[in-house]
C-alpha positions in Angstrom: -5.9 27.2 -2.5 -8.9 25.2 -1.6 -10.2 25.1 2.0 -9.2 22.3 4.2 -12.4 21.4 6.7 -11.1 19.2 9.5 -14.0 18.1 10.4 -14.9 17.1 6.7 -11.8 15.0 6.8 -12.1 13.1 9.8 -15.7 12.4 8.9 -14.5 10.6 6.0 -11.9 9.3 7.9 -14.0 7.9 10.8 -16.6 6.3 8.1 -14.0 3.8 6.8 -12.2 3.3 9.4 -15.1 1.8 11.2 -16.5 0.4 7.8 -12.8 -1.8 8.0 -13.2 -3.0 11.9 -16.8 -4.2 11.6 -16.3 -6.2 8.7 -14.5 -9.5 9.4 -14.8 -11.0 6.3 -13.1 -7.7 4.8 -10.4 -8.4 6.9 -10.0 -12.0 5.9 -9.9 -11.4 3.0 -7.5 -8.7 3.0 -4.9 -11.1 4.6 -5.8 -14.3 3.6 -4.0 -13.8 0.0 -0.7 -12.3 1.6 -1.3 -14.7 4.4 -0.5 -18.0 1.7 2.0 -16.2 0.1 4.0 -15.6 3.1 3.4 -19.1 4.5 4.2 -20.8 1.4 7.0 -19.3 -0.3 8.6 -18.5 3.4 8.6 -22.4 4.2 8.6 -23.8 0.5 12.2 -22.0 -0.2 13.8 -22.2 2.8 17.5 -23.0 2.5 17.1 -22.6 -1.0 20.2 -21.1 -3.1 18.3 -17.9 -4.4 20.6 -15.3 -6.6 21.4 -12.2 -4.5 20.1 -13.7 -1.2 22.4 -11.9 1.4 23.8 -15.0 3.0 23.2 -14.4 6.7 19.7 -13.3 5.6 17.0 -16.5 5.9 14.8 -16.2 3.2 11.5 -15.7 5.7 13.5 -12.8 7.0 13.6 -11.7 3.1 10.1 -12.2 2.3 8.6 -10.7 5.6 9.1 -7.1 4.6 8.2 -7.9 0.9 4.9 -9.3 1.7 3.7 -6.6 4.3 4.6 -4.7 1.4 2.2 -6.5 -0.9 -0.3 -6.3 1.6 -0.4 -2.5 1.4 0.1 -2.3 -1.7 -3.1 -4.4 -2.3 -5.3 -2.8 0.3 -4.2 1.0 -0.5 -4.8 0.8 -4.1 -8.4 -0.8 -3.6 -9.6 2.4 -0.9 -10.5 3.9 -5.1 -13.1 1.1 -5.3 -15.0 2.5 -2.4 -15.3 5.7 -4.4 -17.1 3.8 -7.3 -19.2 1.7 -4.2 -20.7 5.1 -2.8 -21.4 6.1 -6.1 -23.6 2.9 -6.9 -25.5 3.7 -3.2 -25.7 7.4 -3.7 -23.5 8.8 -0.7 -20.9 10.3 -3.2 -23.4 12.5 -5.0 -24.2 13.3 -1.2 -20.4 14.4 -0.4 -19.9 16.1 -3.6 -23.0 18.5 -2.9 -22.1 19.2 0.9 -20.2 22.4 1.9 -17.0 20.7 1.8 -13.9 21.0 -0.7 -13.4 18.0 -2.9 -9.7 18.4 -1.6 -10.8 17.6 2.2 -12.8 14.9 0.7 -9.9 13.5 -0.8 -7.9 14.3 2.2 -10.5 12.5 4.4 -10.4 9.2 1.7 -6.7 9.5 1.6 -6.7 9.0 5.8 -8.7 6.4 6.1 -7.4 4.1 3.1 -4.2 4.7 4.7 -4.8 4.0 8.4 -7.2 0.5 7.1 -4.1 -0.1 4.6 -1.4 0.4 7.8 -3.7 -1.7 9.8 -3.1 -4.8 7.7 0.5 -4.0 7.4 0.8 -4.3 11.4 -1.7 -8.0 11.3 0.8 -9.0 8.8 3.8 -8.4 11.1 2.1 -9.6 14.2 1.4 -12.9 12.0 5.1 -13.5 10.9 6.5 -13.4 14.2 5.3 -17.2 15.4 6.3 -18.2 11.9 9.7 -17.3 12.6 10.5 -13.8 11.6 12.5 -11.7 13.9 13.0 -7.8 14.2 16.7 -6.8 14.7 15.5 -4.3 17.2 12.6 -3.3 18.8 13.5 0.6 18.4 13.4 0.1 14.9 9.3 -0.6 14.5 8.8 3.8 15.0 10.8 3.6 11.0 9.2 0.7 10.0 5.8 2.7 10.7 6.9 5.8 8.8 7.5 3.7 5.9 4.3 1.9 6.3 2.6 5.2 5.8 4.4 6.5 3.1 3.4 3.4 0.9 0.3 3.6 1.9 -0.8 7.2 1.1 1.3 6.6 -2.3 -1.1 3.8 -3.5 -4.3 5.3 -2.1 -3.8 8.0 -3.7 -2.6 6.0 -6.7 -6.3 3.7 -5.9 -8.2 7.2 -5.6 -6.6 8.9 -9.3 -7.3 5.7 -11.0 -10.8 5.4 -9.8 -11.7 8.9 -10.8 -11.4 7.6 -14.0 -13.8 4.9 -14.2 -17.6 5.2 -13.8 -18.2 1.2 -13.3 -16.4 -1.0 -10.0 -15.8 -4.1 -12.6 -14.1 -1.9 -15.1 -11.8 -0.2 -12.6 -11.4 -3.5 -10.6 -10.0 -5.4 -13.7 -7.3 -2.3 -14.5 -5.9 -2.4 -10.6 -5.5 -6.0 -10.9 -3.2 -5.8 -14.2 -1.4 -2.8 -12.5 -0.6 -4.1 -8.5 1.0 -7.5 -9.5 3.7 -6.5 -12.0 4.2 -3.7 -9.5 4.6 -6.3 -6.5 6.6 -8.7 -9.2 8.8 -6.1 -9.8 9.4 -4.6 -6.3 11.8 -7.0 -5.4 9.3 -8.1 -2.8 9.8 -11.9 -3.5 13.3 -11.9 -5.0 15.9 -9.4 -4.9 15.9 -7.5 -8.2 19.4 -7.8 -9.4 18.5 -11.1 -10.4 16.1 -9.7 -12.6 17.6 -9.0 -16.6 18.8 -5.6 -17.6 15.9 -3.7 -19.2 13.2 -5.1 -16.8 15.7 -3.9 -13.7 14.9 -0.3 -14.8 10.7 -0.4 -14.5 11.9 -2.1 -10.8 13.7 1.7 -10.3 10.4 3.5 -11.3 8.2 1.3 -9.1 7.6 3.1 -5.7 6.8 0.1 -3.9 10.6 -1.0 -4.8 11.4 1.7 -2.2 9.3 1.1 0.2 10.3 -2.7 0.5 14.0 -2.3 1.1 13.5 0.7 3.7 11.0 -2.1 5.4 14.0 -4.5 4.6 16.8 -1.5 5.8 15.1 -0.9 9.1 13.5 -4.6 10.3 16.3 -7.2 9.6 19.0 -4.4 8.7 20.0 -5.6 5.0 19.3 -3.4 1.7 20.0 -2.3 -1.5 19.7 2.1 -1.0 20.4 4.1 2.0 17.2 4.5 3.7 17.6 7.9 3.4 16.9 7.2 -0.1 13.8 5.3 0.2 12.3 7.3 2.6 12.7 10.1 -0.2 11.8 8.5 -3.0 9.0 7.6 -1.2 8.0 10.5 0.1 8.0 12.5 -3.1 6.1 9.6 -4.8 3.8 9.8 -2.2 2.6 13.7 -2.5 2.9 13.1 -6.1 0.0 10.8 -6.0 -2.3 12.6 -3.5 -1.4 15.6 -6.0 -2.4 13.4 -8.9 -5.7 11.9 -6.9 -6.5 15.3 -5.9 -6.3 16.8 -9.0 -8.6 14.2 -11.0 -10.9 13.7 -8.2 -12.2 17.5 -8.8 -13.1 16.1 -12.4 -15.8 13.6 -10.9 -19.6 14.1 -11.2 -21.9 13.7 -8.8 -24.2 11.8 -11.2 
Protein backbone atom coordinates (compact mmCIF):
# COMPACT_ATOMS: atom_id res chain seq x y z
CA UNK A 1 0.00 0.00 0.00
CA UNK A 2 1.64 3.25 -0.80
CA UNK A 3 1.61 6.20 1.69
CA UNK A 4 -1.00 8.78 1.38
CA UNK A 5 0.67 12.46 2.46
CA UNK A 6 -2.18 14.95 3.03
CA UNK A 7 -0.34 17.58 2.77
CA UNK A 8 1.27 16.29 -0.59
CA UNK A 9 -2.25 16.14 -1.87
CA UNK A 10 -3.71 19.33 -1.02
CA UNK A 11 -0.59 20.98 -2.26
CA UNK A 12 -1.38 19.74 -5.59
CA UNK A 13 -4.77 20.43 -4.96
CA UNK A 14 -4.30 24.09 -3.91
CA UNK A 15 -1.85 24.67 -7.13
CA UNK A 16 -4.62 24.21 -9.67
CA UNK A 17 -7.21 25.18 -8.00
CA UNK A 18 -5.76 28.66 -7.85
CA UNK A 19 -4.05 28.11 -11.41
CA UNK A 20 -8.20 27.78 -12.55
CA UNK A 21 -9.41 31.11 -10.60
CA UNK A 22 -6.73 33.43 -11.80
CA UNK A 23 -6.95 32.67 -15.30
CA UNK A 24 -10.06 34.27 -16.97
CA UNK A 25 -9.33 33.43 -20.21
CA UNK A 26 -9.18 29.66 -18.99
CA UNK A 27 -12.42 30.03 -17.85
CA UNK A 28 -13.80 31.44 -21.02
CA UNK A 29 -12.76 29.24 -22.71
CA UNK A 30 -13.85 26.43 -20.67
CA UNK A 31 -17.58 27.67 -21.12
CA UNK A 32 -17.61 29.46 -24.04
CA UNK A 33 -17.96 26.07 -26.27
CA UNK A 34 -20.70 24.54 -23.97
CA UNK A 35 -21.98 27.98 -23.59
CA UNK A 36 -23.11 27.99 -27.75
CA UNK A 37 -24.13 24.66 -27.56
CA UNK A 38 -26.50 25.21 -24.95
CA UNK A 39 -27.78 28.48 -26.35
CA UNK A 40 -28.16 27.29 -29.70
CA UNK A 41 -29.50 23.91 -29.79
CA UNK A 42 -31.72 24.97 -26.52
CA UNK A 43 -33.49 27.84 -28.65
CA UNK A 44 -32.88 26.41 -32.24
CA UNK A 45 -35.14 23.14 -31.41
CA UNK A 46 -37.50 24.25 -29.26
CA UNK A 47 -40.91 22.89 -29.89
CA UNK A 48 -39.39 20.61 -32.15
CA UNK A 49 -40.87 16.94 -32.50
CA UNK A 50 -37.61 15.05 -31.34
CA UNK A 51 -37.95 10.97 -31.09
CA UNK A 52 -38.06 9.96 -27.33
CA UNK A 53 -38.54 13.52 -26.08
CA UNK A 54 -40.65 12.93 -22.78
CA UNK A 55 -43.60 15.09 -23.80
CA UNK A 56 -43.96 17.32 -20.67
CA UNK A 57 -40.18 17.64 -20.89
CA UNK A 58 -39.08 21.14 -22.97
CA UNK A 59 -36.18 20.39 -24.82
CA UNK A 60 -33.90 23.22 -22.78
CA UNK A 61 -35.00 21.24 -19.74
CA UNK A 62 -33.45 18.14 -21.87
CA UNK A 63 -30.31 19.64 -22.85
CA UNK A 64 -29.46 21.51 -19.54
CA UNK A 65 -28.25 18.38 -17.79
CA UNK A 66 -26.56 16.99 -21.05
CA UNK A 67 -24.54 19.95 -21.54
CA UNK A 68 -23.24 20.50 -17.86
CA UNK A 69 -22.42 17.02 -18.63
CA UNK A 70 -20.26 17.93 -21.63
CA UNK A 71 -18.79 20.60 -19.85
CA UNK A 72 -17.25 18.18 -17.30
CA UNK A 73 -16.68 15.86 -19.47
CA UNK A 74 -14.43 18.33 -21.44
CA UNK A 75 -12.71 20.03 -18.58
CA UNK A 76 -11.99 16.67 -16.41
CA UNK A 77 -10.42 14.83 -19.23
CA UNK A 78 -8.08 17.91 -20.14
CA UNK A 79 -6.60 18.17 -16.02
CA UNK A 80 -3.95 15.11 -18.10
CA UNK A 81 -2.70 17.98 -20.25
CA UNK A 82 -1.42 19.82 -17.26
CA UNK A 83 0.70 16.76 -16.56
CA UNK A 84 2.39 16.98 -20.05
CA UNK A 85 2.51 21.26 -19.26
CA UNK A 86 4.68 20.72 -15.98
CA UNK A 87 6.69 18.44 -17.74
CA UNK A 88 7.65 21.00 -20.58
CA UNK A 89 8.46 23.63 -17.41
CA UNK A 90 10.12 21.18 -15.28
CA UNK A 91 7.92 21.04 -12.07
CA UNK A 92 6.91 17.36 -12.72
CA UNK A 93 10.53 16.07 -12.62
CA UNK A 94 10.33 18.28 -9.30
CA UNK A 95 7.19 16.29 -7.79
CA UNK A 96 8.37 13.02 -8.95
CA UNK A 97 11.75 13.43 -6.97
CA UNK A 98 10.08 14.96 -3.64
CA UNK A 99 9.35 12.67 -0.71
CA UNK A 100 5.92 12.12 -1.75
CA UNK A 101 4.11 8.83 -3.27
CA UNK A 102 3.16 9.12 -6.87
CA UNK A 103 -0.25 7.87 -5.56
CA UNK A 104 -0.77 11.29 -3.39
CA UNK A 105 0.41 12.99 -6.43
CA UNK A 106 -2.22 11.43 -8.34
CA UNK A 107 -4.58 11.87 -5.55
CA UNK A 108 -3.64 15.62 -5.23
CA UNK A 109 -4.17 15.90 -9.50
CA UNK A 110 -7.30 13.94 -9.19
CA UNK A 111 -8.75 16.72 -6.49
CA UNK A 112 -8.07 19.58 -8.18
CA UNK A 113 -9.11 18.55 -11.81
CA UNK A 114 -12.20 17.62 -10.15
CA UNK A 115 -13.08 20.51 -7.97
CA UNK A 116 -11.94 23.07 -11.42
CA UNK A 117 -14.11 20.41 -13.46
CA UNK A 118 -17.29 20.81 -10.72
CA UNK A 119 -16.62 24.39 -10.85
CA UNK A 120 -17.73 24.78 -14.46
CA UNK A 121 -20.37 22.33 -13.97
CA UNK A 122 -21.99 24.85 -11.24
CA UNK A 123 -21.23 28.26 -14.02
CA UNK A 124 -22.98 26.12 -16.37
CA UNK A 125 -26.13 25.76 -14.13
CA UNK A 126 -26.06 29.25 -12.82
CA UNK A 127 -25.97 30.24 -16.76
CA UNK A 128 -29.09 28.09 -17.78
CA UNK A 129 -31.34 29.45 -15.27
CA UNK A 130 -32.07 33.11 -16.99
CA UNK A 131 -32.22 31.10 -20.27
CA UNK A 132 -35.12 29.30 -18.97
CA UNK A 133 -34.19 26.14 -17.21
CA UNK A 134 -35.77 25.30 -14.05
CA UNK A 135 -34.92 22.82 -11.16
CA UNK A 136 -37.85 20.73 -9.97
CA UNK A 137 -36.67 21.32 -6.45
CA UNK A 138 -34.21 23.08 -4.76
CA UNK A 139 -33.48 19.98 -2.30
CA UNK A 140 -32.41 18.14 -5.16
CA UNK A 141 -29.00 20.32 -6.08
CA UNK A 142 -27.01 18.16 -2.79
CA UNK A 143 -27.67 14.84 -5.76
CA UNK A 144 -27.01 16.84 -8.45
CA UNK A 145 -23.54 17.69 -6.76
CA UNK A 146 -22.77 14.03 -5.90
CA UNK A 147 -23.20 13.23 -9.52
CA UNK A 148 -21.12 16.17 -10.57
CA UNK A 149 -18.28 14.69 -8.70
CA UNK A 150 -18.54 11.23 -9.72
CA UNK A 151 -18.14 12.33 -13.51
CA UNK A 152 -15.67 14.35 -12.72
CA UNK A 153 -13.13 12.11 -10.89
CA UNK A 154 -14.15 9.43 -13.65
CA UNK A 155 -12.70 11.62 -16.57
CA UNK A 156 -9.82 13.04 -14.63
CA UNK A 157 -8.75 10.14 -14.01
CA UNK A 158 -9.57 8.99 -17.44
CA UNK A 159 -7.45 12.64 -18.63
CA UNK A 160 -4.60 11.64 -16.05
CA UNK A 161 -4.22 7.48 -17.53
CA UNK A 162 -4.32 8.77 -21.01
CA UNK A 163 -1.68 11.44 -20.41
CA UNK A 164 0.72 9.12 -18.81
CA UNK A 165 0.97 7.71 -21.97
CA UNK A 166 2.08 10.53 -24.11
CA UNK A 167 5.42 12.37 -23.76
CA UNK A 168 4.25 15.45 -26.21
CA UNK A 169 0.85 17.98 -25.30
CA UNK A 170 -0.05 18.00 -29.18
CA UNK A 171 0.08 14.26 -29.49
CA UNK A 172 -2.14 13.66 -26.35
CA UNK A 173 -4.28 16.74 -27.16
CA UNK A 174 -5.31 15.30 -30.72
CA UNK A 175 -6.27 11.56 -29.01
CA UNK A 176 -8.64 13.34 -26.21
CA UNK A 177 -10.35 15.24 -28.87
CA UNK A 178 -11.20 11.88 -31.02
CA UNK A 179 -12.20 10.20 -27.63
CA UNK A 180 -14.56 13.10 -25.60
CA UNK A 181 -17.02 13.84 -28.55
CA UNK A 182 -18.20 10.43 -29.61
CA UNK A 183 -18.30 9.94 -25.85
CA UNK A 184 -20.59 13.16 -25.46
CA UNK A 185 -22.44 12.06 -28.93
CA UNK A 186 -23.21 9.04 -27.55
CA UNK A 187 -24.24 9.93 -24.00
CA UNK A 188 -27.47 10.77 -24.82
CA UNK A 189 -26.51 14.34 -23.87
CA UNK A 190 -28.21 16.03 -26.90
CA UNK A 191 -30.73 13.36 -27.88
CA UNK A 192 -32.07 10.58 -25.96
CA UNK A 193 -30.35 7.42 -27.08
CA UNK A 194 -33.18 5.19 -28.00
CA UNK A 195 -33.30 7.02 -31.04
CA UNK A 196 -30.06 5.92 -31.75
CA UNK A 197 -29.90 2.34 -34.05
CA UNK A 198 -29.30 -0.97 -32.41
CA UNK A 199 -25.55 -1.68 -32.44
CA UNK A 200 -24.47 1.97 -31.77
CA UNK A 201 -27.14 1.92 -28.53
CA UNK A 202 -24.79 -0.62 -26.90
CA UNK A 203 -21.23 1.67 -26.92
CA UNK A 204 -23.99 4.39 -25.37
CA UNK A 205 -24.34 1.55 -22.33
CA UNK A 206 -20.44 1.41 -21.92
CA UNK A 207 -20.08 5.13 -22.00
CA UNK A 208 -19.91 6.41 -18.27
CA UNK A 209 -20.93 9.77 -19.12
CA UNK A 210 -24.35 8.02 -20.30
CA UNK A 211 -24.84 7.61 -16.60
CA UNK A 212 -23.92 10.46 -15.28
CA UNK A 213 -26.33 12.55 -17.73
CA UNK A 214 -29.57 10.84 -16.79
CA UNK A 215 -28.83 10.85 -12.94
CA UNK A 216 -28.24 14.83 -13.67
CA UNK A 217 -31.53 14.38 -15.74
CA UNK A 218 -33.23 11.92 -12.75
CA UNK A 219 -32.53 14.32 -10.00
CA UNK A 220 -32.88 18.21 -11.70
CA UNK A 221 -36.08 18.03 -13.96
CA UNK A 222 -37.13 14.35 -12.52
CA UNK A 223 -37.30 12.42 -16.00
CA UNK A 224 -34.82 9.34 -16.96
CA UNK A 225 -34.06 6.32 -18.49
CA UNK A 226 -32.32 4.10 -15.05
CA UNK A 227 -33.08 4.34 -11.52
CA UNK A 228 -30.67 6.71 -10.09
CA UNK A 229 -29.58 4.21 -8.04
CA UNK A 230 -28.18 2.87 -11.04
CA UNK A 231 -26.23 5.64 -12.25
CA UNK A 232 -24.97 6.65 -9.16
CA UNK A 233 -23.42 3.00 -9.32
CA UNK A 234 -22.37 2.75 -12.44
CA UNK A 235 -20.81 5.70 -11.86
CA UNK A 236 -19.26 5.23 -8.96
CA UNK A 237 -17.53 2.00 -9.93
CA UNK A 238 -16.41 3.68 -13.18
CA UNK A 239 -15.11 6.25 -11.30
CA UNK A 240 -12.53 4.30 -8.89
CA UNK A 241 -11.91 2.21 -11.91
CA UNK A 242 -10.32 5.17 -13.55
CA UNK A 243 -8.36 6.66 -10.53
CA UNK A 244 -7.20 2.87 -10.32
CA UNK A 245 -6.24 2.91 -13.96
CA UNK A 246 -4.59 6.70 -13.65
CA UNK A 247 -2.95 5.57 -10.58
CA UNK A 248 -1.56 2.61 -11.87
CA UNK A 249 0.07 4.15 -15.22
CA UNK A 250 1.07 7.28 -13.62
CA UNK A 251 3.75 5.17 -11.41
CA UNK A 252 5.16 4.34 -15.05
CA UNK A 253 6.08 8.07 -15.82
CA UNK A 254 9.70 9.46 -15.87
CA UNK A 255 10.85 12.30 -14.51
CA UNK A 256 12.88 13.08 -17.60
Amino acid sequence: MKRIDPLGIYGLWLRDVTRFVRTPSRIIGALSMPLLFLVFLGFGFEGAAIPGLPEDVDYLEFLVPGIVGFTMLFGASFAGLSILSDRDVGFLKEILVAPVSRTSIVLGRIAGGSTTAFLQGILILLFSIPLGFRFTSLLSLPLAFVFLVLIAVTFVGFGIALASQFRDSEGFMLIVQFIIFPLFFLSGALFPIQGLPGPVQYLAYVNPLTYGVDGLRAVLIGTSSYPVAVNAGVLTLSSVGMVALGAALFERVESV
